[in-house]
N, C-alpha and C positions, 0 to 999 in steps of 0.2 A: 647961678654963679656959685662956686665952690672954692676954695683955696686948696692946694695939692704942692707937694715937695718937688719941687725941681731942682735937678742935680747941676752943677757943674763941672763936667768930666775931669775939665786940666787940674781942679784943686781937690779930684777923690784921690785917697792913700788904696782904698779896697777893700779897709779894716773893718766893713761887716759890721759893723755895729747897728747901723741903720737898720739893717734886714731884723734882727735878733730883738731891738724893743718894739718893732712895729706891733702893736696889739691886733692888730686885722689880720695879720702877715700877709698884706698887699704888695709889701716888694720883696725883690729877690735880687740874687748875687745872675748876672748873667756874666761870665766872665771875669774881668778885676774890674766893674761899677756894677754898683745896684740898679734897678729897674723894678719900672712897677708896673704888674703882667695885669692887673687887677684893679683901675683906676677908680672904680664904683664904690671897691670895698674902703677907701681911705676915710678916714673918721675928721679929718683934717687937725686932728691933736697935735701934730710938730712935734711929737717927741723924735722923732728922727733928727730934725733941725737942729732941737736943742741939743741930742745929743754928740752931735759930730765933733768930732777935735779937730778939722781944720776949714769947718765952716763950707762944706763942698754943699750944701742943701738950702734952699731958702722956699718959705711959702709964695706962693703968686696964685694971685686971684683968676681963675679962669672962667671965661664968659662960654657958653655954651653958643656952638653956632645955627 
């Protein structure tokens, strides 16, 4: 089990910030939301999370199936 950022689309701006502190650079801009092409590489540090200004990213615990 890992925790990993999940977006929610309706409350992203597009404003890339996320992408730019990812220390792994696991996600990327696909369009106007980020995305993460690279799910292995996420270190689970939240600095995306914390860094978002309108709160579009929260950690969630995922169970492997």
């Amino acid at each position: 089990m890992r925790e990993l950022p999940i977006l929610d689309a309706r409350r992203c701006t597009a404003c890339g910030e996320c992408v730019v502190i990812c220390p792994t650079e696991c996600l990327e801009m696909r369009g106007k939301c980020p995305w993460m092409p690279r799910p292995l590489d996420c270190i689970s540090c939240a600095a995306c999370v914390q860094l978002c200004p309108v709160d579009a990213l929260e950690m969630k615990l995922l169970e492997r199936a």
